[in-house]
PDB file of N, CA, C and O in Angstrom:
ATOM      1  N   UNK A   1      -1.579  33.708  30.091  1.00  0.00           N
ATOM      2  CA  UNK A   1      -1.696  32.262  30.144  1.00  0.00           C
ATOM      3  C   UNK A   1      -2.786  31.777  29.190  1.00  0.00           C
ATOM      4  O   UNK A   1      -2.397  30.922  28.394  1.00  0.00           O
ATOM      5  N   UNK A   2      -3.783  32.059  29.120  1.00  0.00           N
ATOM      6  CA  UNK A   2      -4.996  31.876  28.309  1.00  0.00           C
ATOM      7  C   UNK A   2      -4.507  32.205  26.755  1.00  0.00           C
ATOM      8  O   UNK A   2      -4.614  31.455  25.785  1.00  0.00           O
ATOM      9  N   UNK A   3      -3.908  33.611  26.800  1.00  0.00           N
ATOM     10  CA  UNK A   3      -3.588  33.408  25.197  1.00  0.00           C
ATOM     11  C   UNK A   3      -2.227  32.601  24.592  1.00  0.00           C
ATOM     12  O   UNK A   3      -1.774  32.849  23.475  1.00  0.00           O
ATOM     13  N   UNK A   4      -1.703  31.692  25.420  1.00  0.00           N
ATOM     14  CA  UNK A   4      -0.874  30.937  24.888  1.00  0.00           C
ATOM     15  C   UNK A   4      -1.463  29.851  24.670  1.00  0.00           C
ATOM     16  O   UNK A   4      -1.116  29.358  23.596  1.00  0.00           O
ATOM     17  N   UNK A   5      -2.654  28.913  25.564  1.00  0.00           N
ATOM     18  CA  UNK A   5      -3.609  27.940  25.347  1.00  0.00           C
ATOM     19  C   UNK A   5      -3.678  28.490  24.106  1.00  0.00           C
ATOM     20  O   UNK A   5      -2.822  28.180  23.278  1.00  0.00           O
ATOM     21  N   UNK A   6      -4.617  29.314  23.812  1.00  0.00           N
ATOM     22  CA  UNK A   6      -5.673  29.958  22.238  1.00  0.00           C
ATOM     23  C   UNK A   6      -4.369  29.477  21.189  1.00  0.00           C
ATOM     24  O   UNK A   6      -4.386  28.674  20.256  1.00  0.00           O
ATOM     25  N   UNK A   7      -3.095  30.417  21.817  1.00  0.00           N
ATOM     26  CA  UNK A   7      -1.991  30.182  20.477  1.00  0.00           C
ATOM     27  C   UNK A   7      -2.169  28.631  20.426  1.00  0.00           C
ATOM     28  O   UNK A   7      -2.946  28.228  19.561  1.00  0.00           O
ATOM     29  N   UNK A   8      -1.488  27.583  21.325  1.00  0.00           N
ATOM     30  CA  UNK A   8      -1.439  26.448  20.880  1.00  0.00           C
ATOM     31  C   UNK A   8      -2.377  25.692  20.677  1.00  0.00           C
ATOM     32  O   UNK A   8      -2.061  24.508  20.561  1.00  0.00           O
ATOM     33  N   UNK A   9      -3.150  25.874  20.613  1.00  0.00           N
ATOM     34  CA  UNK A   9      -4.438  25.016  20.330  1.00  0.00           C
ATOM     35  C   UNK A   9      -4.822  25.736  18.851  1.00  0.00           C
ATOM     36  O   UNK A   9      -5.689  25.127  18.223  1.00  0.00           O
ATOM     37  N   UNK A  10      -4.257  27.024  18.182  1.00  0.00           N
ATOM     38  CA  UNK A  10      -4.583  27.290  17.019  1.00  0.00           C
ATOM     39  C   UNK A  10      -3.758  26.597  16.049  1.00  0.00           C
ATOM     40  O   UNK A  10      -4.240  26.116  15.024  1.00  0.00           O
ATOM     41  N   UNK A  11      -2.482  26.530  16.357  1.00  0.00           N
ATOM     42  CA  UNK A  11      -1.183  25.956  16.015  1.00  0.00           C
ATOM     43  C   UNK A  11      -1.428  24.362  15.857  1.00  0.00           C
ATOM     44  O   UNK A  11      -0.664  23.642  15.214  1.00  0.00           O
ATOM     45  N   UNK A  12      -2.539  23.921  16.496  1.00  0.00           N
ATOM     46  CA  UNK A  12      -2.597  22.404  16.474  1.00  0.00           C
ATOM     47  C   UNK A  12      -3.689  22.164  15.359  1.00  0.00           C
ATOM     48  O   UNK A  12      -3.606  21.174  14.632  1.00  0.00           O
ATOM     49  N   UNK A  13      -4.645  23.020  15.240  1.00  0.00           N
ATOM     50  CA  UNK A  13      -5.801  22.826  14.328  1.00  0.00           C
ATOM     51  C   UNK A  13      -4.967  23.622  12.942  1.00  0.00           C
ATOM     52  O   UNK A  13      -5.699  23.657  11.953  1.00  0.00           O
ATOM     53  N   UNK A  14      -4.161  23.987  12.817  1.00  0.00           N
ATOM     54  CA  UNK A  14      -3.232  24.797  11.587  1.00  0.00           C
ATOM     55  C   UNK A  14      -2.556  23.750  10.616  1.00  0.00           C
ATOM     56  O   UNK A  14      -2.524  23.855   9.390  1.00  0.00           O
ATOM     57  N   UNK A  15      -1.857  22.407  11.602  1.00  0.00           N
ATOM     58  CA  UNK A  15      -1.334  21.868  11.543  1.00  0.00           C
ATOM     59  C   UNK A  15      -1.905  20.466  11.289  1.00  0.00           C
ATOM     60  O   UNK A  15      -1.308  19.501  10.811  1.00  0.00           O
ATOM     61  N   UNK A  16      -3.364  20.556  11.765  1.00  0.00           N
ATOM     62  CA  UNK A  16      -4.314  19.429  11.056  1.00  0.00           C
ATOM     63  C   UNK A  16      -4.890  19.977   9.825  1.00  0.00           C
ATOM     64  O   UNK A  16      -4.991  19.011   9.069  1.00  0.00           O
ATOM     65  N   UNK A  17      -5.294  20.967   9.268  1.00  0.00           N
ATOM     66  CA  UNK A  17      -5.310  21.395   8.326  1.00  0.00           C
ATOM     67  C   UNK A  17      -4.117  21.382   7.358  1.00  0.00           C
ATOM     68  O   UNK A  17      -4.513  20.691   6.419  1.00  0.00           O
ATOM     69  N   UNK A  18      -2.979  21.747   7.118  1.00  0.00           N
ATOM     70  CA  UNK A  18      -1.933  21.566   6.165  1.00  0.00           C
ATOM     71  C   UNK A  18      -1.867  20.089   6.165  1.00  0.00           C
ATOM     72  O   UNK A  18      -1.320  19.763   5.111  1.00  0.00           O
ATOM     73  N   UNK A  19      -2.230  18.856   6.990  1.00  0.00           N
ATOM     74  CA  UNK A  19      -2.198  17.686   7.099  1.00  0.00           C
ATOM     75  C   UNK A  19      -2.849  17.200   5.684  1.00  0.00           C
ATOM     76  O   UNK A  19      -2.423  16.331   4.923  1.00  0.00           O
ATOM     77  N   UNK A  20      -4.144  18.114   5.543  1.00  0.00           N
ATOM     78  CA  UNK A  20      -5.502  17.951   4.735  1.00  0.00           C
ATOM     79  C   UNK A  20      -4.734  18.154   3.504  1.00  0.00           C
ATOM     80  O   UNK A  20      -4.472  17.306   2.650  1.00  0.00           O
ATOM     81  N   UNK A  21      -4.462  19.193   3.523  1.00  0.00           N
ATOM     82  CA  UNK A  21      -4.138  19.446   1.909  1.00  0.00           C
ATOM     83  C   UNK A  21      -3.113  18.479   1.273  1.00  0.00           C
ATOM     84  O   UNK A  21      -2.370  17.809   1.989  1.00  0.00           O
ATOM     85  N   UNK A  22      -3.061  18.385  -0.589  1.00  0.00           N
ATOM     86  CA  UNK A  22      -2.648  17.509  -1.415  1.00  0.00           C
ATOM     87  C   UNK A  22      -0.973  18.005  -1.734  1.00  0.00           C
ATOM     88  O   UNK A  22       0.109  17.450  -1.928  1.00  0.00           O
ATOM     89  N   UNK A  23      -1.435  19.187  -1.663  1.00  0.00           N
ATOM     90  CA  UNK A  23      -0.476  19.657  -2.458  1.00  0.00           C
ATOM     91  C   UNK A  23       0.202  21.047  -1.588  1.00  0.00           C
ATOM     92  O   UNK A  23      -0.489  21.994  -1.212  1.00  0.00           O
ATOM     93  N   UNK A  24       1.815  20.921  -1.352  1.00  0.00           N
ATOM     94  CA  UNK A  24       2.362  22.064  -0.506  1.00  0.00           C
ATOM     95  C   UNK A  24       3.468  22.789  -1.323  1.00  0.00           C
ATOM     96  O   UNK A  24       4.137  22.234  -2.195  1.00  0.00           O
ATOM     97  N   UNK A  25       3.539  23.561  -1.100  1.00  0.00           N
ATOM     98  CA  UNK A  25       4.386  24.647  -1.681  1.00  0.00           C
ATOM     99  C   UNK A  25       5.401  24.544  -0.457  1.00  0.00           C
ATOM    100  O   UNK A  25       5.044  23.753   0.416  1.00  0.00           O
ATOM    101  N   UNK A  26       6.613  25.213  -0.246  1.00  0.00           N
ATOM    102  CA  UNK A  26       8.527  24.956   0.087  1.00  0.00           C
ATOM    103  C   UNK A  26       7.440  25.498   1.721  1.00  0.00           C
ATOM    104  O   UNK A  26       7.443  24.714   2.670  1.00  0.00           O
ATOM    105  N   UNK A  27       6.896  26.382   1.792  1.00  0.00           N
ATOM    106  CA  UNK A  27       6.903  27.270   2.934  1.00  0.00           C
ATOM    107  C   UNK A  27       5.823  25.833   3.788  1.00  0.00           C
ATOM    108  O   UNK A  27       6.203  25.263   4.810  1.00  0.00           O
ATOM    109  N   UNK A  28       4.573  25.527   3.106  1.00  0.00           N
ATOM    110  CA  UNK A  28       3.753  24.975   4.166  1.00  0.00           C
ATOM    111  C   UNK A  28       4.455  23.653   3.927  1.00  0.00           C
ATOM    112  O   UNK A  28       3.599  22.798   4.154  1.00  0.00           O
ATOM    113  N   UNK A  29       5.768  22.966   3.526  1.00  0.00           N
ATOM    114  CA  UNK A  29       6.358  21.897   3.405  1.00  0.00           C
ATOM    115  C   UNK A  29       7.363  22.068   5.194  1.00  0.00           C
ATOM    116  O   UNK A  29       7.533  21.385   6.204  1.00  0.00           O
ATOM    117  N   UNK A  30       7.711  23.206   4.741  1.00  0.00           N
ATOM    118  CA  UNK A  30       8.683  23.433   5.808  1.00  0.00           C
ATOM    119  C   UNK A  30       7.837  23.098   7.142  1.00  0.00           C
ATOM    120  O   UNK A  30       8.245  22.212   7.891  1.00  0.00           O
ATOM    121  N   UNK A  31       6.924  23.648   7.366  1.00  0.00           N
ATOM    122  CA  UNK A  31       6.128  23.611   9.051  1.00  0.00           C
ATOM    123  C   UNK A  31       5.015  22.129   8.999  1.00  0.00           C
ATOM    124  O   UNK A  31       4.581  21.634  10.040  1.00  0.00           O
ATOM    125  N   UNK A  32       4.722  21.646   7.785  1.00  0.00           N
ATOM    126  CA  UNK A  32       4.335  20.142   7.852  1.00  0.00           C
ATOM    127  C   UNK A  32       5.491  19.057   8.038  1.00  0.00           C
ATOM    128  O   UNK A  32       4.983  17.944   8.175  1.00  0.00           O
ATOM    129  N   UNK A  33       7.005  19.026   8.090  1.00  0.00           N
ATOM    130  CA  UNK A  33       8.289  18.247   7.742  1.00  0.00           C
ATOM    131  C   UNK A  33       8.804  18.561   9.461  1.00  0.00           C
ATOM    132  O   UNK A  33       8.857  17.737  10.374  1.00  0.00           O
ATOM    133  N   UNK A  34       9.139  20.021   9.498  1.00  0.00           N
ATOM    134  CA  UNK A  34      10.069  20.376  10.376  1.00  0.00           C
ATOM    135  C   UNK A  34      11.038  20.748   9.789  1.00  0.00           C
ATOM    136  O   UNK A  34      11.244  21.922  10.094  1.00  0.00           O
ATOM    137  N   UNK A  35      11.930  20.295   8.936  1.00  0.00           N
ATOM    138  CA  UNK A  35      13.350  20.211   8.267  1.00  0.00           C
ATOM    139  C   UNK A  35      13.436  22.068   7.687  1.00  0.00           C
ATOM    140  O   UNK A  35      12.421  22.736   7.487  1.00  0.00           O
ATOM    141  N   UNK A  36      14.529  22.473   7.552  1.00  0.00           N
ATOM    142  CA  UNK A  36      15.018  23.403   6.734  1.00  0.00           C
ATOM    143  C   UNK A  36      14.658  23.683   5.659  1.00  0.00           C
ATOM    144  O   UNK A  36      14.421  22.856   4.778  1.00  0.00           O
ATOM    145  N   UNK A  37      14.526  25.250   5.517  1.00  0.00           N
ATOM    146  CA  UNK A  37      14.650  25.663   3.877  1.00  0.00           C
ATOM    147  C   UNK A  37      15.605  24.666   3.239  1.00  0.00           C
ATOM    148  O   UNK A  37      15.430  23.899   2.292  1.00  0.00           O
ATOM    149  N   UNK A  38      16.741  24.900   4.072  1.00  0.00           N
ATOM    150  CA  UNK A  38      18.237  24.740   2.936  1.00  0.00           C
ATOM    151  C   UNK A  38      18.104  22.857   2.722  1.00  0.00           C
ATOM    152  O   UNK A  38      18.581  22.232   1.775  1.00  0.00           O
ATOM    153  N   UNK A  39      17.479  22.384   3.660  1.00  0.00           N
ATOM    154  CA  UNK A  39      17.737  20.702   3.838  1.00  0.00           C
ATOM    155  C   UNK A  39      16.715  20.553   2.704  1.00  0.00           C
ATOM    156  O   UNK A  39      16.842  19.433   2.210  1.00  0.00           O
ATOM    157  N   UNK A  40      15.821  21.214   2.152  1.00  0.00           N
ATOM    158  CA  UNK A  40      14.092  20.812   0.986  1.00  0.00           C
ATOM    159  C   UNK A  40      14.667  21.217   0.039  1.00  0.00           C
ATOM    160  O   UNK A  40      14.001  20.821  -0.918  1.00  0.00           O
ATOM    161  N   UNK A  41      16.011  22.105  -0.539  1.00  0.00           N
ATOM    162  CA  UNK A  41      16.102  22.886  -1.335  1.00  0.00           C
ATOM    163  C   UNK A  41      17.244  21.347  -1.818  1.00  0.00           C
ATOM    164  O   UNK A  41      17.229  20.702  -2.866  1.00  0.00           O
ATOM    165  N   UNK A  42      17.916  21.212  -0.878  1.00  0.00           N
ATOM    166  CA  UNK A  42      19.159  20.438  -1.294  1.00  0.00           C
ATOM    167  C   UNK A  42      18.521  18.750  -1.726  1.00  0.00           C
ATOM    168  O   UNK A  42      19.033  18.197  -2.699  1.00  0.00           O
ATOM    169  N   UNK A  43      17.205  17.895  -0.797  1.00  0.00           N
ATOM    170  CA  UNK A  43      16.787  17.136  -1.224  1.00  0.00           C
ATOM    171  C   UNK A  43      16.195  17.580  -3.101  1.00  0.00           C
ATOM    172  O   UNK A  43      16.142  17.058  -4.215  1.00  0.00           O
ATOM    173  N   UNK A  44      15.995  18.352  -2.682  1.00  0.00           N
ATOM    174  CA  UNK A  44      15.198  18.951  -4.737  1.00  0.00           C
ATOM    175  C   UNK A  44      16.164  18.733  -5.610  1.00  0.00           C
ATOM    176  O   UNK A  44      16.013  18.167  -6.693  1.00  0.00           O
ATOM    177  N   UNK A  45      17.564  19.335  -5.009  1.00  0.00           N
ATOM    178  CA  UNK A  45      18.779  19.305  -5.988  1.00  0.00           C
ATOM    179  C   UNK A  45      19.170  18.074  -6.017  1.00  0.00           C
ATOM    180  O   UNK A  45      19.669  17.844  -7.118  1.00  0.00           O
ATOM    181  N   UNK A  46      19.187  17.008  -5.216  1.00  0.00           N
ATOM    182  CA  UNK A  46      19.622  15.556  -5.406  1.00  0.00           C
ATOM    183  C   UNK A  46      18.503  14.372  -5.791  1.00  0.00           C
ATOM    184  O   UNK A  46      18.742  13.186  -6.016  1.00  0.00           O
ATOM    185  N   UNK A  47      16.919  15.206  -5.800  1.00  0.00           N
ATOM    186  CA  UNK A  47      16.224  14.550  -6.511  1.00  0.00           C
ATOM    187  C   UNK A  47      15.774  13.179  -5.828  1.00  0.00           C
ATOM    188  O   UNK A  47      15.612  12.053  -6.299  1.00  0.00           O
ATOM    189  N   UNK A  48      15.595  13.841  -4.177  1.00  0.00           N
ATOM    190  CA  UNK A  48      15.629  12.647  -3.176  1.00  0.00           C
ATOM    191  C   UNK A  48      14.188  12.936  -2.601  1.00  0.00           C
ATOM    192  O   UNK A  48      13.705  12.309  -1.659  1.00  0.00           O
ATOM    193  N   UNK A  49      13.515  14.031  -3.326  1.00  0.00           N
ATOM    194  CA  UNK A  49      11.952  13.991  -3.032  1.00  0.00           C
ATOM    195  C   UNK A  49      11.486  14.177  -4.483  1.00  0.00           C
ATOM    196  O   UNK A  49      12.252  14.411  -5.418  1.00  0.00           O
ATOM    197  N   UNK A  50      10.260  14.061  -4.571  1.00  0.00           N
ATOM    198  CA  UNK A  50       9.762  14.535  -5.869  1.00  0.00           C
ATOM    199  C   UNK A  50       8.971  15.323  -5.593  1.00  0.00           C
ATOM    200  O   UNK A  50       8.289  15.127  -4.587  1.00  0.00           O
ATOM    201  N   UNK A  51       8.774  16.499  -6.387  1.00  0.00           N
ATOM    202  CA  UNK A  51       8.268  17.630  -6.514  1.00  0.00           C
ATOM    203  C   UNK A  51       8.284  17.663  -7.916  1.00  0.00           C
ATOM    204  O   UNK A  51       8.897  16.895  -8.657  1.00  0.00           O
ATOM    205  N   UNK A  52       6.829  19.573  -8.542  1.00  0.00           N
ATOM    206  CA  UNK A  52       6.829  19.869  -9.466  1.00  0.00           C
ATOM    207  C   UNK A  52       6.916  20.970  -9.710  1.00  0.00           C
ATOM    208  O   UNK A  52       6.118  21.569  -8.988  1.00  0.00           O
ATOM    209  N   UNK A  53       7.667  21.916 -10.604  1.00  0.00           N
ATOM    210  CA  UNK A  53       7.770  23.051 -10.840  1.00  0.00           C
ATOM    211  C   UNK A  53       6.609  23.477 -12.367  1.00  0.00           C
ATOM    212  O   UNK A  53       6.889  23.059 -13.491  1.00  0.00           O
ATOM    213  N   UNK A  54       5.819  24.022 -12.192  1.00  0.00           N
ATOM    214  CA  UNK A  54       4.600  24.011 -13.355  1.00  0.00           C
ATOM    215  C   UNK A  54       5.257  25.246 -14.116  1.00  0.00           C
ATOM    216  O   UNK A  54       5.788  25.155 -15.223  1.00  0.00           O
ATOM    217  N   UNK A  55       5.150  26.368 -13.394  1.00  0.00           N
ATOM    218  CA  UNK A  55       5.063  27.321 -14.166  1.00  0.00           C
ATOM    219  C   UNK A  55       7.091  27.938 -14.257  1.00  0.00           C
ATOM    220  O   UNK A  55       7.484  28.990 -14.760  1.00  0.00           O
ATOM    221  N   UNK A  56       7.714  27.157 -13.780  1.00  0.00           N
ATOM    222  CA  UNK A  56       9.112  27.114 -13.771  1.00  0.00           C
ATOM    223  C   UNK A  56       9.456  27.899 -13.134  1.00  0.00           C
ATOM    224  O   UNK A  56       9.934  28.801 -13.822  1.00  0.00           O
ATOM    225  N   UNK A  57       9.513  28.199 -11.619  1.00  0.00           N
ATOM    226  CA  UNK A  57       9.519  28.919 -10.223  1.00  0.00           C
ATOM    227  C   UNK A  57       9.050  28.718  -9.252  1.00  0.00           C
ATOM    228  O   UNK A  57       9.518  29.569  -8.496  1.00  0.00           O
ATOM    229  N   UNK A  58       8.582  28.293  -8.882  1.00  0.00           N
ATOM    230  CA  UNK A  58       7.497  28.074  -7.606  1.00  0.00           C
ATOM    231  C   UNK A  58       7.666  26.412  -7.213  1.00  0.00           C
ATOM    232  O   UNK A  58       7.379  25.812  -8.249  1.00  0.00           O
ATOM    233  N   UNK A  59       7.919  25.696  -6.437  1.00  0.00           N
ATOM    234  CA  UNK A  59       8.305  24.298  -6.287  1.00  0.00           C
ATOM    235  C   UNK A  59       6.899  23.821  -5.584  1.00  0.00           C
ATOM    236  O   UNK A  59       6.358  24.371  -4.624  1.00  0.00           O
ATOM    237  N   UNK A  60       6.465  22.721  -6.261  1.00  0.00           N
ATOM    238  CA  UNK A  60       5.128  21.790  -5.268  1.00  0.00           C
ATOM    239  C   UNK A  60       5.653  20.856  -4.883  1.00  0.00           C
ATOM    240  O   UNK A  60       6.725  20.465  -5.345  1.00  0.00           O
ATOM    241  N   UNK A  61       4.732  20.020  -3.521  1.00  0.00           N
ATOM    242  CA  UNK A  61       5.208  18.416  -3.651  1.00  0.00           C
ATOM    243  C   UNK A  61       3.937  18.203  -3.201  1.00  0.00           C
ATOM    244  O   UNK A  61       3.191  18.870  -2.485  1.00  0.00           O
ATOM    245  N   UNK A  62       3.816  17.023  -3.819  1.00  0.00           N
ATOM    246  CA  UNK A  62       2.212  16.060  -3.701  1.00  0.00           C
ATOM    247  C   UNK A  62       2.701  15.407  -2.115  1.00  0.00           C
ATOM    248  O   UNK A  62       3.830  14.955  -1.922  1.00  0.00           O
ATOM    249  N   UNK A  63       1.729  15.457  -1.165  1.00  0.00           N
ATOM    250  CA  UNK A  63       1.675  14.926  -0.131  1.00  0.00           C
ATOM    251  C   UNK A  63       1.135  13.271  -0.436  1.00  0.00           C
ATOM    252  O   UNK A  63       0.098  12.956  -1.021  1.00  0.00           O
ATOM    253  N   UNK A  64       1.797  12.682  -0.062  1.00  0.00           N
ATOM    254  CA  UNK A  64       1.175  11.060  -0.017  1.00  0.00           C
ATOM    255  C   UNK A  64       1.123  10.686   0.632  1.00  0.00           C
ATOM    256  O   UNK A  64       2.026  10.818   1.458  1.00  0.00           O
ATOM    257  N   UNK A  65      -0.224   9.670   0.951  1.00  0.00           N
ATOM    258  CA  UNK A  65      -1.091   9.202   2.025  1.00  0.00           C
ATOM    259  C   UNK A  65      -0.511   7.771   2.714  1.00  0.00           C
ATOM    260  O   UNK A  65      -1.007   6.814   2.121  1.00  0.00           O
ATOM    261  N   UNK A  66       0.089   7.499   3.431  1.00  0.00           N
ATOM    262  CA  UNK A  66       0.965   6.411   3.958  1.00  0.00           C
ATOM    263  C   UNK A  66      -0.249   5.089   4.085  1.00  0.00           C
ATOM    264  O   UNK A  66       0.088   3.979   4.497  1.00  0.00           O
TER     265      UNK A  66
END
């Protein structure tokens, strides 16, 4: 019981942290969104988020501040 508190209460401060950051890569997009690999991959292909590919592999997206 106690180490499921610890889990979720780590899971909550994990999740205020990726909040922090500017900039996410597909994986910390996925657990800041909720949504799917396949649903981030297919918005990219229809160009219904913006993201940047720098080094031509690796996908970013700038988090913006509402």
């Amino acid at each position: 019981m106690e180490n499921e508190l610890i889990l979720e209460k780590l899971n909550l401060i994990e999740k205020y942290i990726v909040g922090l950051k500017e900039i996410l890569n597909v994986e910390v997009l996925l657990d800041y969104t909720g949504f799917a690999k396949s649903h981030i991959y297919k918005m990219v292909h229809k160009s219904q988020i913006p993201y940047s590919k720098p080094g031509g592999k690796v996908l970013f997206f700038e988090r913006t501040k509402k």
